[in-house]
C-alpha positions as CSV (number, residue, x, y, z in Angstrom):
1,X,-30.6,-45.6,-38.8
2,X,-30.6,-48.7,-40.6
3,X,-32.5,-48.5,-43.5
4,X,-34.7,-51.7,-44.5
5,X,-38.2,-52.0,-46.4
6,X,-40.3,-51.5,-43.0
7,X,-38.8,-48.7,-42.2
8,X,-39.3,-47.1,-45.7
9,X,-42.7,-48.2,-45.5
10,X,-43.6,-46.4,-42.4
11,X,-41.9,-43.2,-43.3
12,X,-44.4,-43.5,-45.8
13,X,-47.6,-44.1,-43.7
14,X,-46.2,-41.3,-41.9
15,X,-45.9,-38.8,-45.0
16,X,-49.4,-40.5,-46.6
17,X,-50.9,-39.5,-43.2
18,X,-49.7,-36.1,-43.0
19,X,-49.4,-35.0,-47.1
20,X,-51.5,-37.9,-48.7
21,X,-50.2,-39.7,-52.2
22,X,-50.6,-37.1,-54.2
23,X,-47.7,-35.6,-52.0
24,X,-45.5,-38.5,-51.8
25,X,-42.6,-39.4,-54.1
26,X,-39.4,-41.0,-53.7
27,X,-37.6,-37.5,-53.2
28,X,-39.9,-36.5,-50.5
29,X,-39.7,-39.9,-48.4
30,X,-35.7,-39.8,-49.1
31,X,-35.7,-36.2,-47.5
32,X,-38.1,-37.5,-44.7
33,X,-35.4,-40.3,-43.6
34,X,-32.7,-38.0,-44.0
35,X,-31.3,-40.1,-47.1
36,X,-30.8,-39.6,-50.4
37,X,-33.6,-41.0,-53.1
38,X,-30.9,-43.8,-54.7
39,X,-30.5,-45.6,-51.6
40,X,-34.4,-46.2,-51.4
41,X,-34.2,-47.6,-54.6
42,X,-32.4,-50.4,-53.6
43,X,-35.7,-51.9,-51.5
44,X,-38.3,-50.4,-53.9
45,X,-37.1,-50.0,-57.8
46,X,-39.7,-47.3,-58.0
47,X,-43.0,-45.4,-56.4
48,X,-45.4,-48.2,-57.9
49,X,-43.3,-50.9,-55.9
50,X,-43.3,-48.6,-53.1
51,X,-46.9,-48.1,-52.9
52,X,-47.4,-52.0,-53.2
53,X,-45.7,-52.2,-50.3
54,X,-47.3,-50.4,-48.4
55,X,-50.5,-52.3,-49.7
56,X,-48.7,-55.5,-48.4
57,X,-47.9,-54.2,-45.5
58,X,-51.5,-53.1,-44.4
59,X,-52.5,-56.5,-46.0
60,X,-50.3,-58.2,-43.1
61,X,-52.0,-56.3,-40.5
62,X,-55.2,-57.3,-41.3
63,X,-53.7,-60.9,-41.3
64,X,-52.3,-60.6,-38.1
65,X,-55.9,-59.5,-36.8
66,X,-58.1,-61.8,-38.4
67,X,-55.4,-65.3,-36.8
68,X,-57.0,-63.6,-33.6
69,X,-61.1,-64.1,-34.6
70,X,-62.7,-67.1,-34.0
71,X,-65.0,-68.4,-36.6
72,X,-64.5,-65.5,-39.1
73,X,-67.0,-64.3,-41.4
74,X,-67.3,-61.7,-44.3
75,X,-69.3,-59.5,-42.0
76,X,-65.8,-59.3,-39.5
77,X,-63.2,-59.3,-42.7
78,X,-65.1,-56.5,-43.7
79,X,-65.0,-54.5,-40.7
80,X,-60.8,-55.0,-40.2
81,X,-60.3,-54.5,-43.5
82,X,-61.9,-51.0,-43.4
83,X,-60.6,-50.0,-39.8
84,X,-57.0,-50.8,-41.4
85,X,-57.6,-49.1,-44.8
86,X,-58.6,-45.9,-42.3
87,X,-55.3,-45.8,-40.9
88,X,-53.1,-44.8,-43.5
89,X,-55.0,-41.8,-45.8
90,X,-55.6,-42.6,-49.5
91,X,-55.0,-46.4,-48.7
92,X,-58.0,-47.5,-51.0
93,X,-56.3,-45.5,-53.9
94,X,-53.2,-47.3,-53.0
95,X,-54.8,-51.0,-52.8
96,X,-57.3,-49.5,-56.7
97,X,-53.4,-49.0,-58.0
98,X,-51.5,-51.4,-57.3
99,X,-51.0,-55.7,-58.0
100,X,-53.2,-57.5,-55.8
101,X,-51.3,-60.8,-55.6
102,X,-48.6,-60.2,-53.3
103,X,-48.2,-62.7,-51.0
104,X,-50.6,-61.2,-47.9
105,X,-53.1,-59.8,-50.5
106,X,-53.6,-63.4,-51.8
107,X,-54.1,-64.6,-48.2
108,X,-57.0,-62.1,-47.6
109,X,-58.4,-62.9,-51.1
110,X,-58.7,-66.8,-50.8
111,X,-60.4,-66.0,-47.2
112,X,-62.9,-63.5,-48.6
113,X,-63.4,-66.3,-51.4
114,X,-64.1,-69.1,-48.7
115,X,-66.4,-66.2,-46.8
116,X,-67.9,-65.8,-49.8
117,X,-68.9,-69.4,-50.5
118,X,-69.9,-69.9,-46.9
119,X,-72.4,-67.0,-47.7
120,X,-73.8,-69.0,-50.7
121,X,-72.3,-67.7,-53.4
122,X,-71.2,-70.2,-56.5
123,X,-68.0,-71.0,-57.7
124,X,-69.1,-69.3,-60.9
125,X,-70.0,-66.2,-59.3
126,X,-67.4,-66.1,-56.9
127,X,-64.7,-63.5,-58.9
128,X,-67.4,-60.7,-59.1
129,X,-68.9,-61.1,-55.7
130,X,-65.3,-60.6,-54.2
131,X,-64.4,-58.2,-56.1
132,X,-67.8,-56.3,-55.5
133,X,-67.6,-56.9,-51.8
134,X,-63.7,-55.6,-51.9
135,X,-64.9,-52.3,-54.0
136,X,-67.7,-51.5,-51.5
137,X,-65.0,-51.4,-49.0
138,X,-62.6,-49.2,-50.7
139,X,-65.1,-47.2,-51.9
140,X,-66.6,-46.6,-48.5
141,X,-63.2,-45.6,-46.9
142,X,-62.7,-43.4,-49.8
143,X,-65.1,-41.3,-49.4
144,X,-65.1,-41.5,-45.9
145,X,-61.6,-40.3,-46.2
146,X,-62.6,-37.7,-48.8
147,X,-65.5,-36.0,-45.9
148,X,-63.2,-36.1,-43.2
149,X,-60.3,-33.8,-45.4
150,X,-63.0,-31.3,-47.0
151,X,-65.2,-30.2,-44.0
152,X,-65.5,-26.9,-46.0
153,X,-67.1,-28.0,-49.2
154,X,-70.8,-28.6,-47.9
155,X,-73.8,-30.5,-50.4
156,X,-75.6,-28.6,-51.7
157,X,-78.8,-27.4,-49.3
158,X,-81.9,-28.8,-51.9
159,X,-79.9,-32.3,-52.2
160,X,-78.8,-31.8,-47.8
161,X,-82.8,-31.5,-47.6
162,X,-84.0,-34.2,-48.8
163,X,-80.8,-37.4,-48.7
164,X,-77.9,-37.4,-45.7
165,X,-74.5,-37.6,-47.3
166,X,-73.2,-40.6,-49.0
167,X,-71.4,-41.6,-45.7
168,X,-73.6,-40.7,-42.9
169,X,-71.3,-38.3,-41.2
170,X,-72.9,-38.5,-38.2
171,X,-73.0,-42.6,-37.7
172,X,-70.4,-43.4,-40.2
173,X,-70.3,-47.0,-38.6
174,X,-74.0,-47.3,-38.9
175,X,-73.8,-46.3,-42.5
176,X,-71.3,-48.8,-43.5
177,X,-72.9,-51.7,-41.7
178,X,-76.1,-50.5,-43.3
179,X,-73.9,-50.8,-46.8
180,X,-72.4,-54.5,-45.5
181,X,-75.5,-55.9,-44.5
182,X,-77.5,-54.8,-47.9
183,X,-74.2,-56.2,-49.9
184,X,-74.5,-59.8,-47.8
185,X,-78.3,-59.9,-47.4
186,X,-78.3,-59.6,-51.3
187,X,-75.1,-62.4,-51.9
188,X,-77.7,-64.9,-50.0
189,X,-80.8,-63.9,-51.8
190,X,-79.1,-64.4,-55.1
191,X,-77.4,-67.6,-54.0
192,X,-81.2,-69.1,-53.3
């Protein structure tokens, strides 16, 4: 097998998917490819690197998704951006962790920018509301993440009584376009 940063990168998904980070270091990916841990660092020079990476390569996914939508807005960025980050587990801990200006990163950043400024928003106030809008995201997936790994740990029944969950297990979709639409609704009110 010829050994090269993508393939690294998806033995990683793989061992995300199945172990999640906590689980993955450079020893256990080595032993997943059947290699031994030096000859990874010669693509990545160590786990952080690794991990940003990976980032990247999710990144160019969404990237390769959003060439395909015509007229984009934040409403569509957001929704790719989260049905990516749901494919590898403990992707928004990976994207919290790591540099955000890799090459793919920057490309999504500058779009949610003009998104932004399409919605209204100043140039002023563009920094926070990006990063607000990219947190909302990460956060969502995280905890969606979080639900669907600890189905035995149930909320407590006087909180279950009288709020649903903090992702709507039932219509998680639902939830999160609830959560997207508050987050835009409240860009344009502020940019009046």
């Amino acid at each position: 097998m010829k050994l090269d940063q993508q393939t690294i990168q998806l033995a990683a998904i793989t061992l995300l998917n199945e172990n999640g980070l906590e689980a993955l270091s450079m020893r256990s990916l080595a032993k997943a490819l059947d290699v031994k841990a030096a000859s990874l660092y010669f693509h990545f020079k160590n786990r952080n690197a690794l991990m940003e990476g990976i980032a990247e390569l999710i990144s160019g996914r969404i990237c390769q998704r959003l060439v395909k939508v015509k007229d984009c807005d934040f409403y569509q960025l957001a929704h790719i951006l989260r049905e990516e980050l749901k494919r590898v587990n403990d992707s928004p801990k990976i994207f919290e962790s790591t540099y955000p200006f890799t090459p793919n990163r920057t490309k999504l950043i500058m779009l949610g920018m003009k998104l932004m400024q399409d919605l209204g928003v100043d140039k002023q106030h563009l920094t926070v509301a990006g990063n607000m809008g990219n947190n909302f995201v990460l956060s969502y997936v995280a905890d969606e993440q979080y639900f669907a790994r600890d189905t035995e740990r149930q909320m407590p029944s006087e909180f279950a009584a009288q709020f649903t969950s903090p992702i709507d297990l039932a219509n998680p979709d639902e939830a999160f376009d609830y959560g997207l639409n508050v987050f835009i609704h409240g860009l344009q009110a502020t940019a009046k």
